[in-house]
C-alpha positions in Angstrom: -1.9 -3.0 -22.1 -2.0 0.1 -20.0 -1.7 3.7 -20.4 0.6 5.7 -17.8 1.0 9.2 -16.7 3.0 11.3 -14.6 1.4 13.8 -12.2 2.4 16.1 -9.7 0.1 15.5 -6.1 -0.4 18.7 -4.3 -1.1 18.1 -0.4 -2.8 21.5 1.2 0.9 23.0 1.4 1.2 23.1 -2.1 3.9 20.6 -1.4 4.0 18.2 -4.1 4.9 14.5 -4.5 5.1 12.9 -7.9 2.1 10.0 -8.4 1.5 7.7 -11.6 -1.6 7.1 -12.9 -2.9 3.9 -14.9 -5.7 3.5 -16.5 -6.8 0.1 -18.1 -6.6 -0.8 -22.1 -10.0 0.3 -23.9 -11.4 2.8 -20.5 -14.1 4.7 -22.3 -18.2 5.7 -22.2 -18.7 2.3 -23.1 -16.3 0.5 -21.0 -16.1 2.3 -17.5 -13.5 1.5 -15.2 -14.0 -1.2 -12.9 -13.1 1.5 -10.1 -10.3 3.6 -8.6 -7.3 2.0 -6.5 -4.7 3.5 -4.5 -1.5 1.4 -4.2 1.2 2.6 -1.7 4.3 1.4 -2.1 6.9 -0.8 0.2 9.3 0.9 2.6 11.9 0.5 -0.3 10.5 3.4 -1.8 8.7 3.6 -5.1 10.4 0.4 -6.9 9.5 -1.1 -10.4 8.1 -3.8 -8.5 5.2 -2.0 -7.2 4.6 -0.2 -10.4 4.4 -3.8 -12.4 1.8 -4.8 -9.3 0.1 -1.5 -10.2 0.3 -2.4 -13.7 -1.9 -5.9 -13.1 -4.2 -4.0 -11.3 -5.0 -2.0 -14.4 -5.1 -4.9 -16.5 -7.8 -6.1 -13.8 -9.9 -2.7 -14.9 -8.9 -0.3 -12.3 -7.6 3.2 -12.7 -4.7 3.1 -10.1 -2.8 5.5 -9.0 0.6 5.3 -7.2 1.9 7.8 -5.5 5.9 8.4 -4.7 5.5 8.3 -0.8 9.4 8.5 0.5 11.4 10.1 -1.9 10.5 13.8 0.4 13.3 11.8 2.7 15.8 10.5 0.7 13.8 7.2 -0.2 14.1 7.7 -4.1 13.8 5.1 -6.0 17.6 4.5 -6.7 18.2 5.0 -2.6 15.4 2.7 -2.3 16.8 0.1 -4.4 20.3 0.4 -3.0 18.9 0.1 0.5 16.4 -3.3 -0.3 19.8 -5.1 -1.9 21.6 -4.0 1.8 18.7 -5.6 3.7 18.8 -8.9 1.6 21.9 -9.2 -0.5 24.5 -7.3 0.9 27.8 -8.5 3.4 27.7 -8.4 7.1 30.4 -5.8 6.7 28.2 -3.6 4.4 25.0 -4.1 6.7 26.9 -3.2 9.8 28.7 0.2 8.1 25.6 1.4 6.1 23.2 0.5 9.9 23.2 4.2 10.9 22.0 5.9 7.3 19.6 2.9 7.6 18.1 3.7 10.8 17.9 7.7 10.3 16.0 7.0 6.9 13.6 4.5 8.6 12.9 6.1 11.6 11.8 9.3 9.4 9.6 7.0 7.5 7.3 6.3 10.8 7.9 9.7 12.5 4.3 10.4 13.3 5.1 14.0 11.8 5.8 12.4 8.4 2.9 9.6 9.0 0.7 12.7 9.3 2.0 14.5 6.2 2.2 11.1 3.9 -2.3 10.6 5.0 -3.0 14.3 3.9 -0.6 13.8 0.3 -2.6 10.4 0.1 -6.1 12.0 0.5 -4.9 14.3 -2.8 -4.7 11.0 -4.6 -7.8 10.3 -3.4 -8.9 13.5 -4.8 -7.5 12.4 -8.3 -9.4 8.9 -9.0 -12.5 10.7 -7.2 -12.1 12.8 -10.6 -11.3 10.1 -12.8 -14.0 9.8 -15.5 -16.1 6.4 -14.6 -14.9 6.0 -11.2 -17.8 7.5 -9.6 -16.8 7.2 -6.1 -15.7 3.2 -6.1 -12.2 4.2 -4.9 -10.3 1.6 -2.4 -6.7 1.4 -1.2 -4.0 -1.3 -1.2 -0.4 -0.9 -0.2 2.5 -3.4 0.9 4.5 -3.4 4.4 5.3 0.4 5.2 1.9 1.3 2.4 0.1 -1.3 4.0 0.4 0.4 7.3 -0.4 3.6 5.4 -3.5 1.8 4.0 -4.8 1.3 7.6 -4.6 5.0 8.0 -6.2 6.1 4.8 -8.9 4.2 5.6 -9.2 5.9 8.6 -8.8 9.4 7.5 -10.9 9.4 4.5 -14.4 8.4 4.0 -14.4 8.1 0.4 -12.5 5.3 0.5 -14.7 2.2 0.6 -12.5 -0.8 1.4 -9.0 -1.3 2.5 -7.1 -4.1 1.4 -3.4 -4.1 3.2 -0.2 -6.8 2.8 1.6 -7.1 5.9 1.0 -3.9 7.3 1.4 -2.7 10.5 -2.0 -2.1 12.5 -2.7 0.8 14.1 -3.4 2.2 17.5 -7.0 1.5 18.8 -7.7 5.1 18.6 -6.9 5.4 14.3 -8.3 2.2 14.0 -12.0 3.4 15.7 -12.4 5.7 13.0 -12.4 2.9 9.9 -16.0 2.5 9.1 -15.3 0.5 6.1 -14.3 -3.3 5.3 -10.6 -4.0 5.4 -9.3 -7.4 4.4 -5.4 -7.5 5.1 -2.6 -10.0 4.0 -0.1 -11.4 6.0 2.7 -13.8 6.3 2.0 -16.9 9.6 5.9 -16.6 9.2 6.2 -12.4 9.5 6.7 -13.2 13.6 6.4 -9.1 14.6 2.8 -8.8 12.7 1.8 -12.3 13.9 2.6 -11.1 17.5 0.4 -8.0 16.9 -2.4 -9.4 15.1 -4.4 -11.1 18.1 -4.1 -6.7 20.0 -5.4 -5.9 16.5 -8.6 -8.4 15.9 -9.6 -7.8 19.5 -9.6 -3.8 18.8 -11.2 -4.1 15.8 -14.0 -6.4 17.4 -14.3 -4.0 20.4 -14.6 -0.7 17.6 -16.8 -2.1 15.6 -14.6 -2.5 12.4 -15.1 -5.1 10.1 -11.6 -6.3 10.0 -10.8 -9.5 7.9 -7.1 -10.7 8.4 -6.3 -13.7 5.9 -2.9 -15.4 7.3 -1.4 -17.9 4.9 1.1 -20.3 7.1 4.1 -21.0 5.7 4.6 -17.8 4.0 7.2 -14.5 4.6 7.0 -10.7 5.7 6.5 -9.2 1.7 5.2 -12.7 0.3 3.6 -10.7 -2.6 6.8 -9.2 -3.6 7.4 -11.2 -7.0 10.5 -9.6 -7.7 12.1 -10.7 -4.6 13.0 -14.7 -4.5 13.4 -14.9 -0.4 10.3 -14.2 0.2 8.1 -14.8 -2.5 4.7 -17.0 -2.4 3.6 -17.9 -5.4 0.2 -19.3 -4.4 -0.4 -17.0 -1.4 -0.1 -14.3 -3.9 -2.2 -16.0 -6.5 -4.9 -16.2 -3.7 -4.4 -12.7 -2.3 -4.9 -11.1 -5.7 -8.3 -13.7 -6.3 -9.1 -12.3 -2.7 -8.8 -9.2 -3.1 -10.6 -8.8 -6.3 -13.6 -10.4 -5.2 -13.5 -8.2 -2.0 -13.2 -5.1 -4.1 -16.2 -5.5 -5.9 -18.2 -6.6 -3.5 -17.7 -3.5 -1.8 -18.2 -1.3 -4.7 
């Protein structure tokens, strides 16, 4: 069992975002936590899923924290939820009428305006676990599609952060990706055809920067093949080997 709290993230606005914080059964003087973990949620917005994947990464000893990412536009988690059953469940008529809310929400997600924002709210988080009793500075970052593109860029914005660990996120620019100096092993779907496409620009940037980039590609398996709560998509032994993965790469790094 876990313990779970509420907080309120300041970025250096003052502006804050609501984050939850974990903390695995029995943490204390005599049983430090295994480390700190950011885990950044899918474009969906802050769903139960993630906070049950946040969950098992307390259960595995971390201190996790999770930070509410969208909800600033409109990507609460009941808009969240209402938009993931359009994408996967809903009629052609309901996709086609509800296409233009869908776009305007999605296209502020990647704004570069609100990318920038979203790094400096996750670098408060950062802050947080860095404070965390037993953490002492073993603090890595996972997220899944629009947090594992975010993961990429936390990475690359703070140093504290030793290893990076992204699902199916989108890679960055050359530029961003020059200033990871830390391992990142990232997830992916052979069957997610836009990150596929992208990953061979990505390895050879990372090779030309110096980064010690790690993609593990499992073949037959979707965009979001983590996503448990999700039936379409979901890989049961990908995500069995993922989590063995990135476990193993996590402590080797700490």
């Amino acid at each position: 069992m876990t313990s779970a709290e509420v907080r309120i993230v300041a970025d250096d606005a003052g502006t804050g975002i609501d984050a939850v914080v974990l903390h695995p059964d029995g943490e204390g003087p005599d049983h430090p936590p295994r480390g700190g973990l950011v885990v950044i949620h899918e474009i969906w917005g802050l769903q139960e899923q993630t906070l049950a994947i946040a969950r098992r990464f307390a259960d595995d000893g971390f201190v996790v924290i999770v930070p509410d990412v969208l909800s600033r536009i409109g990507v609460d988690p009941i808009a969240g939820a209402e938009l993931e059953r359009l994408r996967f469940h809903a009629t052609e008529e309901e996709r086609i009428r509800e296409q233009p809310r869908l776009r305007e929400l999605f296209s502020s997600a990647f704004d570069p305006a609100y990318t920038a924002w979203a790094v400096e709210a996750l670098r408060r988080t950062v802050d947080v676990l860095a404070a965390e009793p037993g953490v002492d500075g073993r603090i890595a970052v996972t997220g899944f599609c629009f947090g594992g593109g975010l993961a990429f860029q936390l990475a690359a914005a703070d140093d504290r952060v030793r290893i990076a660990l992204p699902f199916y996120g989108r890679g960055p620019d050359r530029e961003t990706l020059a200033r990871i100096s830390v391992p990142v092993l990232a997830f992916y779907g052979g069957m997610d055809e836009p990150l596929m496409t992208d990953l061979p620009r990505l390895v050879a940037d990372a090779e030309s920067e110096g980064v010690a980039f790690e993609p593990v590609v499992y073949p037959g398996a979707q965009h979001a093949f983590f996503n448990d709560m999700n039936a379409l998509v979901h890989d049961r032994d990908a995500s069995r080997d993922a989590h063995r993965r990135l476990l193993a790469a996590i402590d080797a790094a700490f």
